[in-house]
DOPALO-241796 format. One line per 3 residues: number of its first residue (from 1); their letters; for each residue x, y, z of N, C-alpha, C. Coordinates in Angstrom, 2 decimals, m for minus. Each point is the difference from the previous one (the first is absolute). Layout:
DOPALO-241796
NUM> a> X Y Z X Y Z X Y Z ~ ... .
END
This chain:
DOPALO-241796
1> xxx> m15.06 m14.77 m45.41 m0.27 1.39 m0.39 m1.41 0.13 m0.57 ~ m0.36 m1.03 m0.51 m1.30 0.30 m0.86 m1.38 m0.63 0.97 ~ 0.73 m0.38 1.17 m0.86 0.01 1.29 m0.45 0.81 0.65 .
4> xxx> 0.76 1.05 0.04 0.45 1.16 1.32 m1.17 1.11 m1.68 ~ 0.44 0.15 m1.22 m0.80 0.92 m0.87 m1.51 m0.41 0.43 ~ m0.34 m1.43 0.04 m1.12 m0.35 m0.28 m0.91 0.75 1.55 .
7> xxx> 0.83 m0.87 0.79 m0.71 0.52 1.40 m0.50 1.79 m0.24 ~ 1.28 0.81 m0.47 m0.08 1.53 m0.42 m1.24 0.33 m0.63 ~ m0.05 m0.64 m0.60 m1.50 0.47 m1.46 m1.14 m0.35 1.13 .
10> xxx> 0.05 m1.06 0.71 m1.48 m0.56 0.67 0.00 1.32 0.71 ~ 0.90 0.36 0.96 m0.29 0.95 0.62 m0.56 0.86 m0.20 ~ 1.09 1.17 m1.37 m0.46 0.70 m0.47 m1.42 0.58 m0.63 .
13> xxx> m0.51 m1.88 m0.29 m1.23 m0.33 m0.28 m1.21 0.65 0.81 ~ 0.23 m0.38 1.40 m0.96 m1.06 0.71 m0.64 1.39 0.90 ~ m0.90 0.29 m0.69 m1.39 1.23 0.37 m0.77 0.26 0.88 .
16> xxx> 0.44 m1.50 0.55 m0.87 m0.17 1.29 0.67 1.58 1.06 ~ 1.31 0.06 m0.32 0.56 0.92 1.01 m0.79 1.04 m0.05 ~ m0.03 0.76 m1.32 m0.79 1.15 m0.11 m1.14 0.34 1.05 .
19> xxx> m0.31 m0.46 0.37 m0.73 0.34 0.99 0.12 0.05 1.58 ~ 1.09 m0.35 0.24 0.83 0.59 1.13 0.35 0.93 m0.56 ~ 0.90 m0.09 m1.21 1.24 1.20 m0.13 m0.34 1.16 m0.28 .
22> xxx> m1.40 0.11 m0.54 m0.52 1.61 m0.61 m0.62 0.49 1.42 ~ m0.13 m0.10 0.92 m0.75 0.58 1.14 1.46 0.29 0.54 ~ 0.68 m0.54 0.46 1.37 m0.37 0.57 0.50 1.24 m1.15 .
25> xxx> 0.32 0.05 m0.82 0.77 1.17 m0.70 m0.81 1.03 0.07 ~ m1.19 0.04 0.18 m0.66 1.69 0.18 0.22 0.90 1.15 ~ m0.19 m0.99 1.52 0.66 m0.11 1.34 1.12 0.98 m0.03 .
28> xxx> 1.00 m0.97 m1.07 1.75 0.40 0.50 m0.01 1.44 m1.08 ~ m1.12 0.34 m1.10 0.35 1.06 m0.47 m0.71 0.90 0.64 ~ m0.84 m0.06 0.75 m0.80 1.21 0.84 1.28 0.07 1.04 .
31> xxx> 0.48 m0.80 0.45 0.96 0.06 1.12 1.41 1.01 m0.13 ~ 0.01 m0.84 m1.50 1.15 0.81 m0.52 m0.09 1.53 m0.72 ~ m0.89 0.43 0.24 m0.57 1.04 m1.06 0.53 1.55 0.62 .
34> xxx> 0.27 0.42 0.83 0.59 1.22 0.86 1.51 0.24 m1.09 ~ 0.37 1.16 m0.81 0.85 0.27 m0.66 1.50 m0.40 1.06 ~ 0.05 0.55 1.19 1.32 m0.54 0.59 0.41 m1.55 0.19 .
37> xxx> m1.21 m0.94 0.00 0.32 m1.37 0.36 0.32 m0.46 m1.51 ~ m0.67 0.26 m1.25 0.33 m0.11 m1.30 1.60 m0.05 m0.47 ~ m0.07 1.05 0.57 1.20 0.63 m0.59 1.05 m0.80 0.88 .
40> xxx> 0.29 0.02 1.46 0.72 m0.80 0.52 m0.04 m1.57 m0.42 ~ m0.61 m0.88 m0.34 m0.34 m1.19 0.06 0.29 m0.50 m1.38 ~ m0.16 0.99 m1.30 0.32 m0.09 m0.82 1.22 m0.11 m0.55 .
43> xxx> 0.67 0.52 0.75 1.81 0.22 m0.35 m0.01 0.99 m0.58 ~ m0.67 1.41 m0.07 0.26 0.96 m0.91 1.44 1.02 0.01 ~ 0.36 m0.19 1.19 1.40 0.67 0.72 0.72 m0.85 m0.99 .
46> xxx> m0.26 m1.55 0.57 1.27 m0.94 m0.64 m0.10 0.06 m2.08 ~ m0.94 0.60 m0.38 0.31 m0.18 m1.58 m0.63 m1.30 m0.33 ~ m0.28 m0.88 0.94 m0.49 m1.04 m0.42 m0.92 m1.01 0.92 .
49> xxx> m0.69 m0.90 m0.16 m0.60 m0.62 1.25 0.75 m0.89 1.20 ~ m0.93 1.05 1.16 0.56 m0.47 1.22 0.57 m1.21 0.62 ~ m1.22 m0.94 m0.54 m0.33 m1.19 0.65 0.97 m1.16 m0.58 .
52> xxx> 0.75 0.02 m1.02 0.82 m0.67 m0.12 1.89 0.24 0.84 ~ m0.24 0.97 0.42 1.05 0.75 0.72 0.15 m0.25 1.07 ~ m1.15 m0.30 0.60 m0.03 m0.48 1.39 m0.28 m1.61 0.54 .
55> xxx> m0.72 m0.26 m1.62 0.16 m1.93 0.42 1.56 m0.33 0.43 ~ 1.26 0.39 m0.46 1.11 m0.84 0.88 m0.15 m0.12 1.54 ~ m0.27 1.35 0.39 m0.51 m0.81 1.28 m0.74 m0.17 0.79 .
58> xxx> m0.53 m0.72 0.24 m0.75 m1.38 0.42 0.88 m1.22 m0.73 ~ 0.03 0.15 m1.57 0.39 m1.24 m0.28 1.06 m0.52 0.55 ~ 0.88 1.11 m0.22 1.64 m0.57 0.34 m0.03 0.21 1.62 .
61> xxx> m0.75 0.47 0.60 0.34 m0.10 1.70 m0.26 m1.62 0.72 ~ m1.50 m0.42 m0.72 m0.78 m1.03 0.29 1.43 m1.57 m1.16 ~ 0.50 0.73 m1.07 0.90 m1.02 m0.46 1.34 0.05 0.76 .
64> xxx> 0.38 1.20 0.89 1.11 m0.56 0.87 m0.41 m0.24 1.40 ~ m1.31 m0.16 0.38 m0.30 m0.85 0.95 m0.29 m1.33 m0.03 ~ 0.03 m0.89 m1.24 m0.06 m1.16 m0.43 1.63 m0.49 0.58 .
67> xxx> 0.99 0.67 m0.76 1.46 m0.51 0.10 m0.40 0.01 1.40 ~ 0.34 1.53 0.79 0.39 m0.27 1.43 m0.64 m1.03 0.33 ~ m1.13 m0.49 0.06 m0.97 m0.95 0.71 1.07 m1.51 m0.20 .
70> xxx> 0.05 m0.04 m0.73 0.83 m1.41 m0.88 1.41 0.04 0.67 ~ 0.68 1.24 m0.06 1.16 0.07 0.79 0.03 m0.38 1.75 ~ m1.49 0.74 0.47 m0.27 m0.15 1.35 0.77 1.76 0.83 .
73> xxx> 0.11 0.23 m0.89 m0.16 1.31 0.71 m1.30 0.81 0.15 ~ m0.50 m0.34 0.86 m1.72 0.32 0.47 0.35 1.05 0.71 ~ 0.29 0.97 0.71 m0.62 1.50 m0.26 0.29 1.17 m1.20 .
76> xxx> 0.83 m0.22 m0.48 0.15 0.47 m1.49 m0.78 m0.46 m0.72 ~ m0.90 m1.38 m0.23 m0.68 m0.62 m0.55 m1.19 0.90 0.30 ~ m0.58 0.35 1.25 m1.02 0.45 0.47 m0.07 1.15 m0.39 .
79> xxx> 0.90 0.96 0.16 0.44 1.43 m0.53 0.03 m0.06 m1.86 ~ m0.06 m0.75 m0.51 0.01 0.09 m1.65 m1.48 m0.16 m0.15 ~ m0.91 m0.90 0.77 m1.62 m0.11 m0.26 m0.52 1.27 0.18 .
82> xxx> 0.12 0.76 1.64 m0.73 1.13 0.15 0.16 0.87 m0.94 ~ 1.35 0.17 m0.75 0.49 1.26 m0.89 m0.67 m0.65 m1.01 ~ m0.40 m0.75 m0.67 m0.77 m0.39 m1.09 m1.22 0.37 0.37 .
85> xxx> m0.84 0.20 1.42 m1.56 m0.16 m0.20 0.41 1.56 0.14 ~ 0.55 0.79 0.70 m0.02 1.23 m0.14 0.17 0.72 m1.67 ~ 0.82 m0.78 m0.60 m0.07 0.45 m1.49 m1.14 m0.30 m0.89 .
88> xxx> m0.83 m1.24 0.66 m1.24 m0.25 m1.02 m0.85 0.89 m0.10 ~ m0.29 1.15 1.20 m0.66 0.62 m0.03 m0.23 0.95 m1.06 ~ 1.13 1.05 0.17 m0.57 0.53 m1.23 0.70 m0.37 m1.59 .
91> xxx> 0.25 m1.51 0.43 0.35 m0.45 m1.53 m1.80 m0.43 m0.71 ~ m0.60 m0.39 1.02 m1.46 m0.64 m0.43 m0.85 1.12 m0.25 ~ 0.29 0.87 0.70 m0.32 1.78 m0.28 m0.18 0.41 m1.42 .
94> xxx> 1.46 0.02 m0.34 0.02 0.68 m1.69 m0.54 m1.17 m0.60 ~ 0.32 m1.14 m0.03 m0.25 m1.21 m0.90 m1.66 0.32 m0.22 ~ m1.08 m0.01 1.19 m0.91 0.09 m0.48 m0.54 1.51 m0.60 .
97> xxx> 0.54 0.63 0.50 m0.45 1.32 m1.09 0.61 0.04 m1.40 ~ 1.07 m0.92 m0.56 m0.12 m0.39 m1.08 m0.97 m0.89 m0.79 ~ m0.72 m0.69 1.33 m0.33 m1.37 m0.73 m1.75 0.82 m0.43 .
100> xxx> m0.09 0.98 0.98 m1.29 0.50 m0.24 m0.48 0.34 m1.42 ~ 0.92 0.39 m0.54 0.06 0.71 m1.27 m0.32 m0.94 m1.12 ~ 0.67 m1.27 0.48 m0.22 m1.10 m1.46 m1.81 m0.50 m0.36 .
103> xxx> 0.00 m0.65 m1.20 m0.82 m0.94 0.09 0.04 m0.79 m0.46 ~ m1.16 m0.84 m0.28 0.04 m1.47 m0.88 1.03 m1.25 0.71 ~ 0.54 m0.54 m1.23 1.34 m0.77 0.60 0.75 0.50 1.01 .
106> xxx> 0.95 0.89 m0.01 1.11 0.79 0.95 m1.06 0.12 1.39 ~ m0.94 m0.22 0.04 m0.93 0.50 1.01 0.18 m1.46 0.71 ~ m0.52 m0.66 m0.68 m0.01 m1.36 0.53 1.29 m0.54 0.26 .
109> xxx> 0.83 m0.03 m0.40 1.21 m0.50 0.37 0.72 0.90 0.97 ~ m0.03 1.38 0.21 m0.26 0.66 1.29 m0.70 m0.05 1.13 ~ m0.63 m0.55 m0.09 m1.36 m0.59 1.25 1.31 m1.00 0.45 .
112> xxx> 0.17 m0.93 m0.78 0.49 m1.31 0.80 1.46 0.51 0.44 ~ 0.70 0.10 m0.79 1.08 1.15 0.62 0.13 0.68 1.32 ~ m0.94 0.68 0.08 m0.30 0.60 1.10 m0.32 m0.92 1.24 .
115> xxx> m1.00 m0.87 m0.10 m0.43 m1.16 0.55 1.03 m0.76 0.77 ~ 1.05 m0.54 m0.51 1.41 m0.41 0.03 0.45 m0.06 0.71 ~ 0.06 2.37 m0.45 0.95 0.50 1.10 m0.48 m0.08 1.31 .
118> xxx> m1.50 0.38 0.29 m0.03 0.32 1.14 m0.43 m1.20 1.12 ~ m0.16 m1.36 m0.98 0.56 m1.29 0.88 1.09 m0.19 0.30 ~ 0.88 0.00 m0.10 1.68 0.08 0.10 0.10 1.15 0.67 .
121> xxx> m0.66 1.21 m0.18 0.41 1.09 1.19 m1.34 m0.90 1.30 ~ m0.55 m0.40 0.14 m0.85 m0.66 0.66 1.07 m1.33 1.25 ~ 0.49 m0.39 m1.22 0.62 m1.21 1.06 1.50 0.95 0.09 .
124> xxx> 0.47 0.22 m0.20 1.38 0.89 0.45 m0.69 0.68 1.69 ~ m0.67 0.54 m0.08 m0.78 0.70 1.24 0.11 m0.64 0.82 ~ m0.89 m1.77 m0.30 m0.27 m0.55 1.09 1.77 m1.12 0.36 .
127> xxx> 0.20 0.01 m0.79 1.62 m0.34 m0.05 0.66 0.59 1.07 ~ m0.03 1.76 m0.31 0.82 0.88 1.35 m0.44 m0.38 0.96 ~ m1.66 m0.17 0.47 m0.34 m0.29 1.17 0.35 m1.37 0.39 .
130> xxx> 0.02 m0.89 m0.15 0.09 m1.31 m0.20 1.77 m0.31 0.54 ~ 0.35 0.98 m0.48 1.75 0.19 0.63 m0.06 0.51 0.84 ~ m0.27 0.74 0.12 0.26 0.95 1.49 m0.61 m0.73 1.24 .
133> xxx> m1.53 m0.78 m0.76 m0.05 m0.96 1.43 0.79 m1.19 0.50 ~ 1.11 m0.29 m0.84 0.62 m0.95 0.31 0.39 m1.09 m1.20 ~ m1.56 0.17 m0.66 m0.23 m1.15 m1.10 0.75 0.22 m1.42 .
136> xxx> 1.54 m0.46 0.24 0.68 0.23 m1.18 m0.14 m0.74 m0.99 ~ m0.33 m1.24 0.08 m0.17 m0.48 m0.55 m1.26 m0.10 m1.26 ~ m1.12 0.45 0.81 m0.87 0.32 m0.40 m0.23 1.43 m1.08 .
139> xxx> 0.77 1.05 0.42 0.04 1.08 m0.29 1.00 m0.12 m1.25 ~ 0.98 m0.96 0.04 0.62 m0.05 m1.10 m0.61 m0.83 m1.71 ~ m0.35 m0.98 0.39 m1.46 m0.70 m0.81 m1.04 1.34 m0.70 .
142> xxx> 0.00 0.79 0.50 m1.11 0.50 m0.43 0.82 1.58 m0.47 ~ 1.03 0.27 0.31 0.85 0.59 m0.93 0.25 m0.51 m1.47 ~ 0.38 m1.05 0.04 0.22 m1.16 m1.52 m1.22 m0.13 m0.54 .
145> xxx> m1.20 m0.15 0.51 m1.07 m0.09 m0.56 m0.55 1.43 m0.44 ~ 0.46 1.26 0.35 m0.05 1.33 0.09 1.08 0.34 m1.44 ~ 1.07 m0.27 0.54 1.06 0.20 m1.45 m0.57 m0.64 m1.27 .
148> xxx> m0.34 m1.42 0.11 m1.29 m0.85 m1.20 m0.51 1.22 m0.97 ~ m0.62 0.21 1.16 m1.57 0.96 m0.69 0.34 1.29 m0.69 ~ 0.91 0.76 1.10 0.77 0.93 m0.68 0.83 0.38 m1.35 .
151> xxx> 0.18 m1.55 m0.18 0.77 0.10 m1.18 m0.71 m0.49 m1.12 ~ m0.86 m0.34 0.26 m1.46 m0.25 m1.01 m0.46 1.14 m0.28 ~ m0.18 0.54 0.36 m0.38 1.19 0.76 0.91 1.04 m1.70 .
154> xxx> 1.29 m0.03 0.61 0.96 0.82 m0.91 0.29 m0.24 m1.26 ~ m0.75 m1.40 m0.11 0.00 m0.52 m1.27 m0.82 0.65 m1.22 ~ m1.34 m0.12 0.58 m1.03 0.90 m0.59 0.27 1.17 m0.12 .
157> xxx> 0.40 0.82 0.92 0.62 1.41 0.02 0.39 0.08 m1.58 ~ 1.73 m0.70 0.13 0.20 m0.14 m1.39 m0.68 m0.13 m0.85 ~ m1.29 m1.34 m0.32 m0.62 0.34 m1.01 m0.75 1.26 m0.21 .
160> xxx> m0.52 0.56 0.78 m0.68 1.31 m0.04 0.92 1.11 m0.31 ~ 0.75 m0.25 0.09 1.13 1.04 m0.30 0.78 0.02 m1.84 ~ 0.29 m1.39 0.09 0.85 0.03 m1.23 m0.71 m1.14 m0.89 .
163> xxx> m1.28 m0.30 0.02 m0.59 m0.83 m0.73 m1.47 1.02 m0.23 ~ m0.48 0.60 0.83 m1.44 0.60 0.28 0.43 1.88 m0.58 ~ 0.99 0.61 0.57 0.57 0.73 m0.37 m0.48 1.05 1.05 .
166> xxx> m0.35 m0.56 1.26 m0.70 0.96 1.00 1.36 1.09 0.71 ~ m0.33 1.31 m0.24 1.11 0.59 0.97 0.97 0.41 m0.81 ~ m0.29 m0.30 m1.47 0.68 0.50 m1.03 m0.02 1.26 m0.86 .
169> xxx> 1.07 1.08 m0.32 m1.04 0.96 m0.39 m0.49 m0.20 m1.43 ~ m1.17 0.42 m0.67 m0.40 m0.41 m1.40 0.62 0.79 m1.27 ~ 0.87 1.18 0.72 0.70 0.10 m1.22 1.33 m0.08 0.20 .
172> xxx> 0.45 m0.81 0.92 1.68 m0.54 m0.12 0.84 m0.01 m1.12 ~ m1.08 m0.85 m0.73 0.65 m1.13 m1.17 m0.23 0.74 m1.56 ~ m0.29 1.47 m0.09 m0.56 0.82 m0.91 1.41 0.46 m0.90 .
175> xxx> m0.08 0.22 m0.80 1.21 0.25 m1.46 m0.01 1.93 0.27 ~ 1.09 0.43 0.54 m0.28 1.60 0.06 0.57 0.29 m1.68 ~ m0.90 1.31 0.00 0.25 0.46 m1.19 1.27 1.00 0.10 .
178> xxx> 1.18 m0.53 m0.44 1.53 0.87 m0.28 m0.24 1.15 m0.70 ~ m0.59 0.18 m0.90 m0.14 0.55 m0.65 m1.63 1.25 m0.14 ~ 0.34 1.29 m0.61 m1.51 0.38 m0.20 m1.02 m0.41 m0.74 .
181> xxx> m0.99 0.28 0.38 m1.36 m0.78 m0.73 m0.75 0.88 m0.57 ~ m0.24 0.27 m0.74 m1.39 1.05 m0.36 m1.39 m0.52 0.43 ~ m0.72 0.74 0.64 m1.42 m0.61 0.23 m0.96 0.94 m0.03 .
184> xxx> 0.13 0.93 m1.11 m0.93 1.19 m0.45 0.01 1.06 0.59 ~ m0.71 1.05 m0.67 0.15 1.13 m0.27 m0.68 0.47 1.78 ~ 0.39 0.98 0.66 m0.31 0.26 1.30 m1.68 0.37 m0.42 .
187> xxx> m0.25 0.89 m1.00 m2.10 0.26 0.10 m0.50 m1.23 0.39 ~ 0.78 m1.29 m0.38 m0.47 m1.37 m0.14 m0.72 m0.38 1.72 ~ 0.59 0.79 0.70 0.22 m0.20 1.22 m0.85 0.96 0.79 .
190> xxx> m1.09 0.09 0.83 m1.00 0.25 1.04 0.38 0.46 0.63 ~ 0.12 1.24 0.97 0.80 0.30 0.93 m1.26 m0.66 1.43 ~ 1.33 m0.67 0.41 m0.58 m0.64 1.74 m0.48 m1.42 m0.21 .
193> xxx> m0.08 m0.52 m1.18 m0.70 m0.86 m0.19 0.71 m1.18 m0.71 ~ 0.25 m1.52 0.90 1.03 m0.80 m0.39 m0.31 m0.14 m1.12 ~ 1.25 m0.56 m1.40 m0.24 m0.64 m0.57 0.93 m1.41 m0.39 .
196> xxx> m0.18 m0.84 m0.22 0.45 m1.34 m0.37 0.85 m0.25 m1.21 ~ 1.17 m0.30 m0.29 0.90 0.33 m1.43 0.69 m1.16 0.39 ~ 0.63 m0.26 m1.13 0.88 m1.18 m0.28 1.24 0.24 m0.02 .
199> xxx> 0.96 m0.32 0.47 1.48 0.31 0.13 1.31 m1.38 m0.43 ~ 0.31 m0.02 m0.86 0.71 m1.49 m0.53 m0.78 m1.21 0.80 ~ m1.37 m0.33 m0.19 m0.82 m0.51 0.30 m0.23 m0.18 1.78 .
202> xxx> 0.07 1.17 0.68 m0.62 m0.05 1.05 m0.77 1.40 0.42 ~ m1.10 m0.71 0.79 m1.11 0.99 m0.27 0.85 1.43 1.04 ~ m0.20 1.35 m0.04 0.28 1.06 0.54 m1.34 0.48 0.76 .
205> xxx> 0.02 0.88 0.97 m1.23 0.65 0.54 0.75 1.78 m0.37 ~ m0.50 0.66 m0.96 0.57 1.25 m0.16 m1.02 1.00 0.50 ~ 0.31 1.11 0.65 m0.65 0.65 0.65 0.12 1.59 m0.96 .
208> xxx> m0.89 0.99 m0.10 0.75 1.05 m0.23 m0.45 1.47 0.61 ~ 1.19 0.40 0.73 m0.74 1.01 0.97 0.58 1.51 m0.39 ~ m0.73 0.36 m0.82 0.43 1.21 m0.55 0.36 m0.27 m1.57 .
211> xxx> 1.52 0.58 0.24 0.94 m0.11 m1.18 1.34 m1.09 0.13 ~ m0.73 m0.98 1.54 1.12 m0.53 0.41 m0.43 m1.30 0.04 ~ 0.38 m1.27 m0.77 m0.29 m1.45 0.23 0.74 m1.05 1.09 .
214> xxx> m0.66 m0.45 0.34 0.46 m0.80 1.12 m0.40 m1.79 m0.48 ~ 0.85 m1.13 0.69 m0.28 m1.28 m0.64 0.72 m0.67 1.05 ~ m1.00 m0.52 m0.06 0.18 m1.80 1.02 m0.67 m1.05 m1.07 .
217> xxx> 0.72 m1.08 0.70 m0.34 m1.08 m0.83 m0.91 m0.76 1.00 ~ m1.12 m0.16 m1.01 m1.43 m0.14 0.21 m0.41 m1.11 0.78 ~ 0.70 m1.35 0.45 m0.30 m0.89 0.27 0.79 0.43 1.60 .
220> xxx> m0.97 m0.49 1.25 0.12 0.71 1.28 1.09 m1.43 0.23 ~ 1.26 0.43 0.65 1.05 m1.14 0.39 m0.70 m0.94 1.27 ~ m1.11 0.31 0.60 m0.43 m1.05 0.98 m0.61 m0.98 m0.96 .
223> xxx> m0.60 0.23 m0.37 m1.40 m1.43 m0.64 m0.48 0.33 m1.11 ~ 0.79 1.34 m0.72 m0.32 m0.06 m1.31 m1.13 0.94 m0.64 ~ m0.70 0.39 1.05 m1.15 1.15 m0.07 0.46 1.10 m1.52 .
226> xxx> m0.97 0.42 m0.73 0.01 1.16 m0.65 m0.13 1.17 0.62 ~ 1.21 0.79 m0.13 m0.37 1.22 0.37 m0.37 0.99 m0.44 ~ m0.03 0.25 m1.14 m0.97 0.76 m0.89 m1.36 0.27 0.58 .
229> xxx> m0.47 m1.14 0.52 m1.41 m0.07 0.49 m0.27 0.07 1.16 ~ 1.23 0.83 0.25 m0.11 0.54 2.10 m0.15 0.90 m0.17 ~ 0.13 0.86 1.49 m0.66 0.99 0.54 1.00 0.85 m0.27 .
232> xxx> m0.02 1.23 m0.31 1.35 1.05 0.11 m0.19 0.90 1.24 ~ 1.02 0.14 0.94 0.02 0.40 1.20 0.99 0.95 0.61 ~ m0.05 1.00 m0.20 1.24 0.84 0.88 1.79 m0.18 m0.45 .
235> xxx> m0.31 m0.25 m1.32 1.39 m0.25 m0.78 0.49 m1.64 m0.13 ~ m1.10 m0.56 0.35 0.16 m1.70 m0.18 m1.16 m1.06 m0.37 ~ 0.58 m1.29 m0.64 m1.60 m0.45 m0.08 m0.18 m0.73 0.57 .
238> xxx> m1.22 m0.62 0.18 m0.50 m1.17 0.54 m0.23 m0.89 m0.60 ~ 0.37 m1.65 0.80 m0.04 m0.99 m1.07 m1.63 m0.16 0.10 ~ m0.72 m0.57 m1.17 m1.65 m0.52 0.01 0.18 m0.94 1.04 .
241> xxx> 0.91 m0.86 0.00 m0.29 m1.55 0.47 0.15 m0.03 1.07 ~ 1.03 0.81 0.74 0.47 0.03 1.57 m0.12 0.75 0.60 ~ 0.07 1.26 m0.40 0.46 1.46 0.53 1.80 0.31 0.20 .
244> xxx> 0.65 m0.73 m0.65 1.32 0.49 0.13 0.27 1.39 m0.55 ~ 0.84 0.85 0.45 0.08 1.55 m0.27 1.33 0.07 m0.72 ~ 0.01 0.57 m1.06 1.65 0.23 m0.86 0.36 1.40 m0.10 .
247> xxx> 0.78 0.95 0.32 0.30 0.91 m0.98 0.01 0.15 m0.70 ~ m1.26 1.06 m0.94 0.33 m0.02 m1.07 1.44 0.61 m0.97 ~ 0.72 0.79 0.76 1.18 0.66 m0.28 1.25 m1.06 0.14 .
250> xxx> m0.22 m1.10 1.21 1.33 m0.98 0.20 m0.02 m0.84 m0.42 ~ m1.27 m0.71 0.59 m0.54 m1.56 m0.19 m0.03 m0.50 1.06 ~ 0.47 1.07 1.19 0.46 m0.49 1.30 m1.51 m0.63 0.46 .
253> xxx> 0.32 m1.29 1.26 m1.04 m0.21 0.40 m1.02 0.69 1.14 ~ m0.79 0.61 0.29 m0.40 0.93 0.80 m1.17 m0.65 1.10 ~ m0.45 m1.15 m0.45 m1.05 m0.75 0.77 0.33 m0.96 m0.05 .
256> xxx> 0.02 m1.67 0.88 m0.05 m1.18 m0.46 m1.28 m0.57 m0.47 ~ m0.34 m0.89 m1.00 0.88 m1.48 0.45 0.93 m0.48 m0.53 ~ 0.48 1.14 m1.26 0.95 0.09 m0.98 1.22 0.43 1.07 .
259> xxx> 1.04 m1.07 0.00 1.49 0.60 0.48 1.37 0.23 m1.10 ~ m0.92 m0.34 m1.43 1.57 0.34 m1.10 m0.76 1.24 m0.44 ~ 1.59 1.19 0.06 m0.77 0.76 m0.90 m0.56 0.02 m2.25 .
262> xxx> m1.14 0.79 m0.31 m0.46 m0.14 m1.20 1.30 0.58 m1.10 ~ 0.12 m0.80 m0.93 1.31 0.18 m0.80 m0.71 1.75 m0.96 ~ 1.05 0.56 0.28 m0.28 1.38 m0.57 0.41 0.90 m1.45 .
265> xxx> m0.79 0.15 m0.85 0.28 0.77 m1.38 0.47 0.96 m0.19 ~ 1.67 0.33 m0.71 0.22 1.95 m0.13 m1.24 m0.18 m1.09 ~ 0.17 1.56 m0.24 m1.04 0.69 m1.07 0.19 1.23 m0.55 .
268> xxx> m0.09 m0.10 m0.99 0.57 1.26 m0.54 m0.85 0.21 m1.16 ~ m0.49 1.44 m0.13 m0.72 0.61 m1.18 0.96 1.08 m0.97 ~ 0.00 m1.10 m1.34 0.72 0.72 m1.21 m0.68 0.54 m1.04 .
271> xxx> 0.10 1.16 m0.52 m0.67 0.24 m1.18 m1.82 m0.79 0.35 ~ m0.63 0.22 0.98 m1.61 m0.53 0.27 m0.32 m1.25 0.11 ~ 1.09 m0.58 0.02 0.30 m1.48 0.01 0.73 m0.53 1.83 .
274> xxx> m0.56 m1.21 m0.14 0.25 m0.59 1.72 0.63 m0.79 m0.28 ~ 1.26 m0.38 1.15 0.97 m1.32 m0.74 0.19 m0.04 1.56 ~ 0.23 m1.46 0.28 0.02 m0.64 1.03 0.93 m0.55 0.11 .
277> xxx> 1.13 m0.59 1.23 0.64 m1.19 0.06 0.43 m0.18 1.46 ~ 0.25 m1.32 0.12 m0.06 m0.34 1.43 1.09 0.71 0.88 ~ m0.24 0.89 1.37 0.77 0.48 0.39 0.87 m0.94 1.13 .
END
């Protein structure tokens, strides 16, 4: 175990990548940048990100073409590879329009990740062909050497996932307030113009439009962005860091690369006073 950490940290380390990976992530975010491909790729329909939704298959098509192979049932064997390279597609799709978004570490250990995958989707390919010409043998070798990689491959995933915290939203894990809060007197408050308040210690983005307050909680669920310090737009904001779009009235998500929606504040003005609590 303290092999497999160590190798982790070098990686995480090792800078040399950076310089593939920052050209390579500007690429996939110009690519990705059209509001409909965002939004699809992101999982914003699904509430959450895509790309883990769609890794089962490939994985599990390409892992029950291992059995059949072993069993010797070779055209079912053959039929579980193609349905895997047909699923890599747009599994490698969302994956990298997530991966665009990261940096630093998660960046780098996404590079190789990625890398992985698309050797293992590489020899799976030449695998199908390799069968179909006859060469089962051959084609099967390089399935196993394909499943290898793949699952190296899914390994990292995991760490990026539940060690890196990529794909997670940033305010999951937040304490809602049960209860009302006072957070001053409404004059206190700008009309149109965010302001930043504390709520049983998590930051709020309070808005006030009129005689009417509105509140999201301030930290953007993709990567953590302040939203206070976005753009206000047609009844929603914009994150600084990404451009993810929230309602300001729901929290709903309205743009990707954000697919959870922003956790949302009632509000109520008593006696000139604002009291908040998590709705």
């Amino acid at each position: 175990m303290a092999h497999i950490e160590s190798l982790l940290s070098k990686l995480e380390q090792w800078k040399d990548l950076d310089r593939l990976s920052g050209p390579l992530a500007a690429k996939v975010e110009a690519a990705v940048s059209p509001k409909c491909v965002r939004n699809l790729l992101s999982g914003k329909a699904l509430g959450h990100p895509l790309h883990p939704a769609l890794v089962a298959v490939p994985i599990g098509a390409w892992g029950t073409a291992a059995v059949l192979d072993v069993c010797g049932y070779d055209d079912a064997a053959d039929a579980a590879v193609a349905t895997g390279l047909l699923g890599a597609v747009p599994t490698a799709a969302a994956g990298l329009h997530d991966w665009s978004f990261t940096m630093g570490a998660e960046r780098r250990v996404g590079l190789v990740h990625a890398a992985a995958n698309s050797a293992a989707t590489l020899l799976y390919a030449v695998s199908l062909v390799s069968r179909r010409a006859g060469h089962r043998g051959l084609g099967r070798c390089l399935s196993f050497a394909g499943f290898g990689l793949v699952s190296a491959a899914g390994f990292l995933g995991g760490h990026l996932s539940y060690a890196q915290g990529v794909g997670v939203s940033r305010a999951g894990w937040r304490e809602p307030a049960e209860q009302w809060v006072d957070v001053g007197h409404l004059d206190d408050y700008d009309d149109g113009a965010p302001t930043v308040v504390e709520v049983d210690g998590e930051p709020v983005m309070v808005l006030r439009d009129g005689d009417e307050i509105l509140a999201l909680h301030n930290t953007c669920t993709h990567l953590g962005g302040p939203l206070a310090e976005g753009e206000l737009r047609d009844g929603c904001v914009v994150c600084p860091w990404h451009g993810s779009e929230f309602d300001l009235r729901t929290g709903a998500v309205l743009a990707g690369p954000a697919s959870v929606r922003q956790p949302r504040y009632e509000a109520e003005v008593s006696d000139g006073h604002v009291r908040l609590r998590a709705a």
